[in-house]
Every structure is written in C-alpha cells, then in structure tokens.
C-alpha positions in Angstrom: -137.4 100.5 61.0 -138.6 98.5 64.3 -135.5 96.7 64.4 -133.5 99.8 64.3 -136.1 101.6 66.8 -136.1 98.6 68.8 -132.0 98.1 69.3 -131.5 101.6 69.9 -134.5 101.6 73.1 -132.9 98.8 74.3 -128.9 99.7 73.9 -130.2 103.5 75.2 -132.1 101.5 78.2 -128.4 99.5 79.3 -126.7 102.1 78.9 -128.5 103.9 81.7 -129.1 101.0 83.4 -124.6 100.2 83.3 -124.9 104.6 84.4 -123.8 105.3 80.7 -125.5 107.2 78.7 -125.7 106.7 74.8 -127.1 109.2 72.6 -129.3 108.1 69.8 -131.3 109.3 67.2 -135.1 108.3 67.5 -136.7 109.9 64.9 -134.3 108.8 62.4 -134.6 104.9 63.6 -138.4 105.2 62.1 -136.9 106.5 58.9 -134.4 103.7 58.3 -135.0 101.1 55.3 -132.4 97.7 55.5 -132.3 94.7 53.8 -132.1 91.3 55.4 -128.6 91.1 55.7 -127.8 95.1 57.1 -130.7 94.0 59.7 -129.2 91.3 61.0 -125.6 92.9 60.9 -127.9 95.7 63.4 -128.6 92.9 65.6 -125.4 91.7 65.7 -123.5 95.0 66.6 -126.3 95.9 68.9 -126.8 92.3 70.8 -122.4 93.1 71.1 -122.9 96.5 72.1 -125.6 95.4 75.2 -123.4 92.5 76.2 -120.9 95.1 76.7 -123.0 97.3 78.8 -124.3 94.5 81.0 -120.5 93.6 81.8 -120.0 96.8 82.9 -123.1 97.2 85.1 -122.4 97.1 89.0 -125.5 94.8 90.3 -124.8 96.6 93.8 -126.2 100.1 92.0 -129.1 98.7 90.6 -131.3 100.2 93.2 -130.1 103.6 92.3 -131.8 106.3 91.0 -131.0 108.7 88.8 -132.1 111.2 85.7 -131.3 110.1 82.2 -130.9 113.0 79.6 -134.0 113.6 77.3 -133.5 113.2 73.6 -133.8 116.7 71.2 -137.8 117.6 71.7 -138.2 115.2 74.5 -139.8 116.0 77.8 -137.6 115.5 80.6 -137.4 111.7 82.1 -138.3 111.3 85.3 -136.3 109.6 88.0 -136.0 105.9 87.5 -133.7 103.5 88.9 -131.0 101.5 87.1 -132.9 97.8 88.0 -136.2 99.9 85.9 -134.5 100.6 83.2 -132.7 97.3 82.8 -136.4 95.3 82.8 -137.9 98.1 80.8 -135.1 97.3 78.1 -136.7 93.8 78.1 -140.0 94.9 78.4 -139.6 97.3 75.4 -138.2 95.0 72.8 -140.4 92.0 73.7 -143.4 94.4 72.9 -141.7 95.0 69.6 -140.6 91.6 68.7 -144.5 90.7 69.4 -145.5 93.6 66.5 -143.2 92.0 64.1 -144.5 88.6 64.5 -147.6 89.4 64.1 -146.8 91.6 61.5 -145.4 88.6 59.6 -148.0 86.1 60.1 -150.6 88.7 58.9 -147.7 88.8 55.9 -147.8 85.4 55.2 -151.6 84.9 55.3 -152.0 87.7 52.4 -149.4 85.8 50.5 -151.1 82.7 50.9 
C-alpha cells in the first residue's frame, strides 16, 4: 500500500513538475496488497517512469507556475511552481520511506 501510494505521489509530482500531467488513482493505491517481488517490480517501473519525466523537464521553466488538475473528490490545488512540486516529490516519499522503516524495526522487535 505505501509503496504504491508513495510512487504514484511522487511519479504525479514529476509529472507536473516536467508540465505533464498523470492521472492516478489515490484511493485505490491504499487498497493495494503486493508481494515482495510485484513491489519491487512497482519500484522499478516507477523509478523508469520518473527518470523519464526528469529527462524531459526544461530546468529554464522551473520557476513557473501553474495549476495541476485535482484528483475525483479533491479540492482544487492551488498554484505552485514546477521547482515546488519537484522538491515536494522528494519531500513526500522521504516522509514515507521514514513510516516504513520505522514500521519495520517496530516489526522486527515484536518478532524478536
């Protein structure tokens, strides 16, 4: 579930950032249940997919702004520049790399 919530934020977050927009399904990223080896297939096709979108960023727009879509049932997004959403695409997935690591030592201590 957090991987696939996590990959999505950030593939969503470079696409706007590259002034593409991808369309994703949020909800359903919570509702998803992989094994080990579908996870890291996820990480694979969405690390490929973000390497694509940062190739085809233009570093000389990064300072603009603009208005990415809302999701279904979202509020509207505000403004935000592309140069925001490339460091909140960071920002985001650190946050949820921290939650699964402590998630795992907390894991491991139970099965200790």
């Amino acid at each position: 579930m957090l991987v696939e919530h996590a990959w999505g934020s950030v593939q969503m977050w470079t696409a706007w950032a590259a002034g593409q927009e991808i369309r994703r399904d949020r909800t359903a990223e919570f509702l998803v249940n992989r094994g080990a080896a579908e996870l890291r297939e996820v990480l694979a096709r969405g690390l490929a997919r973000v390497e694509e979108l940062l190739a085809a960023a233009d570093p000389t727009r990064y300072d603009e702004a603009g208005e990415p879509a809302a999701g279904p049932g979202q509020a509207p997004i505000e403004p935000m520049t592309r140069a925001w959403c490339l460091l909140h695409a960071v920002e985001h997935v650190s946050e949820h790399l921290g939650q699964a690591q402590l998630t795992r030592q907390l894991w491991e201590q139970r099965q200790a």
